[in-house]
C-alpha positions in Angstrom: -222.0 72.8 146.6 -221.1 69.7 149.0 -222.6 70.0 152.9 -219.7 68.5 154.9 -221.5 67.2 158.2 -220.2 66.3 161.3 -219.5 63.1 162.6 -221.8 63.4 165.6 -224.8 64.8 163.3 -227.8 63.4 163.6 -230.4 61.8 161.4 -232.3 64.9 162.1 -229.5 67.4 161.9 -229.5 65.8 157.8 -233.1 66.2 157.5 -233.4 69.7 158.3 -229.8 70.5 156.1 -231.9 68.9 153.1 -235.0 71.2 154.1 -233.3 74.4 154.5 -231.6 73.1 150.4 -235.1 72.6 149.6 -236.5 76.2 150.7 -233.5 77.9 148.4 -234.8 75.8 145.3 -232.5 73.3 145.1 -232.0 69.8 145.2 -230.5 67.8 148.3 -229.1 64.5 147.7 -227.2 62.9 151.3 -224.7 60.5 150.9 -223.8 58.8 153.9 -220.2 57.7 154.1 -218.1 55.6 156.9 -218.2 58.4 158.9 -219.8 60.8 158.4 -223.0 62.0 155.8 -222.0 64.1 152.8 -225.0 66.7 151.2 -224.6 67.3 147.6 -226.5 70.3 146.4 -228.0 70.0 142.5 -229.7 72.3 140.4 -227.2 75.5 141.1 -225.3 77.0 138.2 -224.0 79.7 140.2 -222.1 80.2 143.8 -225.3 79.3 146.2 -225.1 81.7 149.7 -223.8 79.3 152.3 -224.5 81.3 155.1 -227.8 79.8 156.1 -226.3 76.0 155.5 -223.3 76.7 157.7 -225.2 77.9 160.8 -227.1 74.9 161.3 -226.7 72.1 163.7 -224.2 69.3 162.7 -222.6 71.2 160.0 -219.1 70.7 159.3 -218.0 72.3 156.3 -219.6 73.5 153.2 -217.6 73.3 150.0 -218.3 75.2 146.7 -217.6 73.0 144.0 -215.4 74.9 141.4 -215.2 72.5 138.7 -218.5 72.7 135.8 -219.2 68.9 136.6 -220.3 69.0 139.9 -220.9 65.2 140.5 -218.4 64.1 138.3 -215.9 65.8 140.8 -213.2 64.4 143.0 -214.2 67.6 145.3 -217.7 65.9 145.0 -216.4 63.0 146.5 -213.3 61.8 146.8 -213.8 57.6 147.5 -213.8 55.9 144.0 -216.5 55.0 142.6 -216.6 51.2 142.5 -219.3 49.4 140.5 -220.2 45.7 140.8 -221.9 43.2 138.4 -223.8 40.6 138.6 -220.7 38.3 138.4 -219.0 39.9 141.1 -216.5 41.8 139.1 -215.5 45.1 140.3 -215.0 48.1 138.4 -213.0 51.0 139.5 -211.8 49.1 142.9 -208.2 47.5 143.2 -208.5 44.9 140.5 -208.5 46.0 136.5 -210.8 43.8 134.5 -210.5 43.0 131.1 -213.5 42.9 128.4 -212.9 41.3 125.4 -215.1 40.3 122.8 -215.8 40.4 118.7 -216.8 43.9 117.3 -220.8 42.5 116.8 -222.6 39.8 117.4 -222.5 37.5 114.1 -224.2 34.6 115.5 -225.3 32.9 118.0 -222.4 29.8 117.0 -220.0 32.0 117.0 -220.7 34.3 119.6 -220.3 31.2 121.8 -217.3 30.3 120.4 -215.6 33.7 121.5 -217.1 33.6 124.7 -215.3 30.1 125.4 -212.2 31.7 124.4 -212.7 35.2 126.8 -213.9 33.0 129.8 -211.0 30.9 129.2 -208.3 33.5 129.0 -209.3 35.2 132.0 -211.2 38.0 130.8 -213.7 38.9 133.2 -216.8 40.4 130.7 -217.8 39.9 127.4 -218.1 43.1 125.0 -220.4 42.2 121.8 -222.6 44.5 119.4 -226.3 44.2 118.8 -226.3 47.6 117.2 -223.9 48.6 115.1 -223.3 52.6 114.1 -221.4 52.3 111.4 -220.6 55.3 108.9 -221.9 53.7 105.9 -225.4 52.0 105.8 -224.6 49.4 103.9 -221.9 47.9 106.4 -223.3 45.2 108.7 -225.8 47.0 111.9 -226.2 44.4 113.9 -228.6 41.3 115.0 -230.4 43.9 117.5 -232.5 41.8 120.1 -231.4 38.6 118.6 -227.8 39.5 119.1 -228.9 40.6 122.5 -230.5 37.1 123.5 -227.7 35.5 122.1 -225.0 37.5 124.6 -227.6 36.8 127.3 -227.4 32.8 126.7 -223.4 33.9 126.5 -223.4 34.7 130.1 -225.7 31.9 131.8 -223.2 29.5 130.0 -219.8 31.0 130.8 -220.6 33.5 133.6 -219.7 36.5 132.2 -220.7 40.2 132.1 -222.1 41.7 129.1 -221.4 45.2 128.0 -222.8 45.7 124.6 -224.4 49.4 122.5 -227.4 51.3 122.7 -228.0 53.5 120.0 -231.4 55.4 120.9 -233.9 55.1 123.6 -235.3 51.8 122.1 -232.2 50.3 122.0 -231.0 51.5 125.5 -234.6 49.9 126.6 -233.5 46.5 125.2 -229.7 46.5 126.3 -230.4 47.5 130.1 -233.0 44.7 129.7 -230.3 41.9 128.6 -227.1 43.2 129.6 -225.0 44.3 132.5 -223.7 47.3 131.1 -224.8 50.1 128.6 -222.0 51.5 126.5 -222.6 54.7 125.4 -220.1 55.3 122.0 -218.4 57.8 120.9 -221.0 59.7 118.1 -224.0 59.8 121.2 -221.7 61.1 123.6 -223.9 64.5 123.7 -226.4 63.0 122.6 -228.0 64.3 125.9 -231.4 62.9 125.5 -230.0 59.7 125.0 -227.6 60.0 128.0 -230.7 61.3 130.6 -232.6 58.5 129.1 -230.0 55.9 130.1 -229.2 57.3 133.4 -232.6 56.5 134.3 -232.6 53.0 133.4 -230.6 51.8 136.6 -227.7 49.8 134.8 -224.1 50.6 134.8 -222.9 53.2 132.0 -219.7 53.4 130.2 -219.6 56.5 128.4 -217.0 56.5 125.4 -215.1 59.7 125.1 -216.4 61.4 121.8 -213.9 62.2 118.6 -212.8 65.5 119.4 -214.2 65.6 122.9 -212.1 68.1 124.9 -211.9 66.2 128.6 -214.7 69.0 130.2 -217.2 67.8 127.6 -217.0 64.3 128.3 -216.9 64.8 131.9 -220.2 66.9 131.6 -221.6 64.4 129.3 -221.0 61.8 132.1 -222.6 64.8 134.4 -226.1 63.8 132.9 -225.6 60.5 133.1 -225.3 61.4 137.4 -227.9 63.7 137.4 -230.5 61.5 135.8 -230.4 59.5 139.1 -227.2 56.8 138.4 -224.0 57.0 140.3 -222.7 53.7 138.5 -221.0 55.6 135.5 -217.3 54.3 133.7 -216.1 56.1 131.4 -213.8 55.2 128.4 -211.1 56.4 126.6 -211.5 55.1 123.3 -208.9 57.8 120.9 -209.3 61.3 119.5 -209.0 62.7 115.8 -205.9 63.6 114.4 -204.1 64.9 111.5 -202.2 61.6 111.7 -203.8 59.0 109.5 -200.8 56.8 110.4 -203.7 54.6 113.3 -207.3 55.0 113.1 -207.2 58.2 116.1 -204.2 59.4 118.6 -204.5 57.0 122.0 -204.4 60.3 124.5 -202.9 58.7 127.4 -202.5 61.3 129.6 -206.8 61.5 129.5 -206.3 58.1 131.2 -204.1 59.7 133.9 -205.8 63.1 134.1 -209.4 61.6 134.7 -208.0 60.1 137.9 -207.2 63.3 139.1 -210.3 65.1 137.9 -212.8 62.9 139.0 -213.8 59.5 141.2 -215.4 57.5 138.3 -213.3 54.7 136.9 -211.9 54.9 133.8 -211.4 52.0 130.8 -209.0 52.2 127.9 -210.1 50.9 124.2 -206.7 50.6 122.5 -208.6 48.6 120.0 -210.7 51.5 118.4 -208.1 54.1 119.6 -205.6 52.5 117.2 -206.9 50.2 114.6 -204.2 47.9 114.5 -203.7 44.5 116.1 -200.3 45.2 116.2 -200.6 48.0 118.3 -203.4 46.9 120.8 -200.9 45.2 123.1 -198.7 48.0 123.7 -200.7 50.9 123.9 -203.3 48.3 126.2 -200.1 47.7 128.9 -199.6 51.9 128.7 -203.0 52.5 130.0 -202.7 50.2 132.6 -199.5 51.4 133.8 -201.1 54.9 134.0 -203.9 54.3 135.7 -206.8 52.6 134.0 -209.4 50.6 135.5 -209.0 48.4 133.1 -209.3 48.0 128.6 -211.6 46.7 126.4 -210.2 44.7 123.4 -211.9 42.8 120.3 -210.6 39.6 119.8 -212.1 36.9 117.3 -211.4 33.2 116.3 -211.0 34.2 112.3 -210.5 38.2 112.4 -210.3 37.7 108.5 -213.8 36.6 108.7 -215.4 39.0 110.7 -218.0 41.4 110.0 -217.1 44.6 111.5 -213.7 45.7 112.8 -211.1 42.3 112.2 -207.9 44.4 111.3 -207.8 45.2 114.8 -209.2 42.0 116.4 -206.8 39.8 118.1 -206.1 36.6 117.7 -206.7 34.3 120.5 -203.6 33.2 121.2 -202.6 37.2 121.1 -205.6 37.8 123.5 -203.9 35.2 125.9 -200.5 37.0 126.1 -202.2 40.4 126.6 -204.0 39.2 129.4 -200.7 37.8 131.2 -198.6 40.6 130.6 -201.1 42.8 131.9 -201.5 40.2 134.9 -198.1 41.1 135.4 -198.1 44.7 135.5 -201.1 45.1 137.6 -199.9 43.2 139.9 -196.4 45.1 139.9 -198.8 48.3 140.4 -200.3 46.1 143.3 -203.9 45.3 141.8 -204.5 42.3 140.8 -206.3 41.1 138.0 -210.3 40.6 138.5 -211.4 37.3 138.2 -214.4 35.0 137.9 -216.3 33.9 140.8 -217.0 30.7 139.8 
């Protein structure tokens, strides 16, 4: 349930809306806008009795939240959610960023190298693995804290944001520590311990869509994310399962579009893990874009034939360099422009 108030309420007319939320056991959370303040009520999984709430001064409206994901909800709140980093990029605003990075974190030589290249393509964050979930445990997992230092010194030397995995609550400890952004992938995506455990942490979350995640279960796995206490949640559309073996998942595009409709967070495309291909990361990258997204995340790697984890679908950097100008080019058709560096 969302308390509307009015535009001449008072500080006290919120107060005593919150206390009378209080007194029917649940939780009142104001959030004042431009306007006028907003009261979201939490901890109801039923239709709350409004009749109380709408008598008292500086009331507006009440509105009964229909969809399962309360926070999540455009009827929640209808003004975007825009995050900012550290660098000054903007996520979920006009401008679409662009992460780009290698799968993991190999060294810390060549993690450098890669970062040269992003910085200089125009990529506005730096996406790097410190642990690696991969399906067999003999594949490489990751430098862990090592790799995590090593995208730190990334970022005071080029000035970009770092988005990089947590795995568990260790993990998530270390990467809020170091980075910008915790990723959530796609095998925790209910992993709701994990999730609560991150949304207390106070860094920005992007929250990969699982494998055969229907779009209500990701939205309500982003729902704990909210309820833990952090508003600054992106999520990512990263492919589904198929029958089709013909690309690593099925790119579900209209996700990209629909999440826009369904709720105020912004939403990312991974058309790098959605496809498996190089040759299909541009394409299906400039489709998200032109539906909607936020903005992508794409590997990209000075020898893909070398790398460690994930190289069939790591760009080249020259490839990474067209991407970014022909999405340049359709953002700005769509009238956003492509984030940039501040410095």
């Amino acid at each position: 349930m969302l308390v509307v108030m009015s535009k001449s309420a008072t500080e006290q007319h919120v107060k005593d809306v919150c206390t009378a939320i209080s007194q029917l056991g649940f939780e009142a959370r104001p959030m004042p806008g431009e306007q006028r303040t907003a009261i979201g009520v939490v901890g109801n999984d039923r239709r709350v009795d409004d009749s109380h709430i709408r008598g008292l001064p500086g009331v507006a409206n009440v509105i009964h939240v229909s969809a399962p994901y309360k926070q999540v909800s455009r009827e929640w709140r209808q003004d975007r959610t825009v995050i900012e980093l550290t660098n000054g990029v903007r996520i979920g605003g006009d401008e679409v960023v662009v992460m780009a990075g290698p799968c993991a974190v190999e060294s810390e030589e060549k993690l450098l190298e890669v970062a040269a290249l992003v910085a200089k393509s125009g990529a506005t964050i730096l996406r790097g693995g410190a642990y690696k979930p991969r399906t067999s445990p003999y594949s490489f997992q990751g430098l862990g804290v090592d790799g995590l230092k090593i995208l730190a010194k990334a970022r005071a030397q080029y000035g970009l944001a770092i988005i990089t995995e947590a795995i568990d609550h260790a993990s998530a400890d270390a990467v809020a520590e170091y980075a910008d952004i915790v990723q959530i992938g796609a095998r925790n995506m209910q992993n709701f311990a994990l999730l609560k455990h991150v949304g207390s942490l106070g860094r920005p979350v992007m929250l990969k869509r699982g494998m055969s995640a229907t779009m209500k279960e990701w939205l309500l796995a982003a729902e704990y994310i909210l309820n833990a206490g952090n508003p600054n949640v992106i999520l990512c559309e990263r492919g589904i399962r198929s029958f089709d073996s013909a690309t690593r998942n099925v790119m579900d595009i209209t996700a990209v579009a629909l999440a826009k409709t369904l709720t105020h967070l912004p939403i990312v495309a991974d058309p790098a893990h959605a496809t498996g291909r190089r040759d299909m990361v541009a394409p299906v990258a400039r489709a998200s874009i032109a539906v909607g997204a936020d903005g992508v995340m794409v590997e990209t790697h000075p020898r893909p034939n070398e790398a460690l984890s994930d190289g069939p679908q790591s760009l080249y950097p020259q490839q990474l360099d067209d991407l970014i100008g022909q999405l340049r080019q359709i953002s700005e058709m769509l009238g956003r422009p492509l984030g940039q560096l501040s410095r």
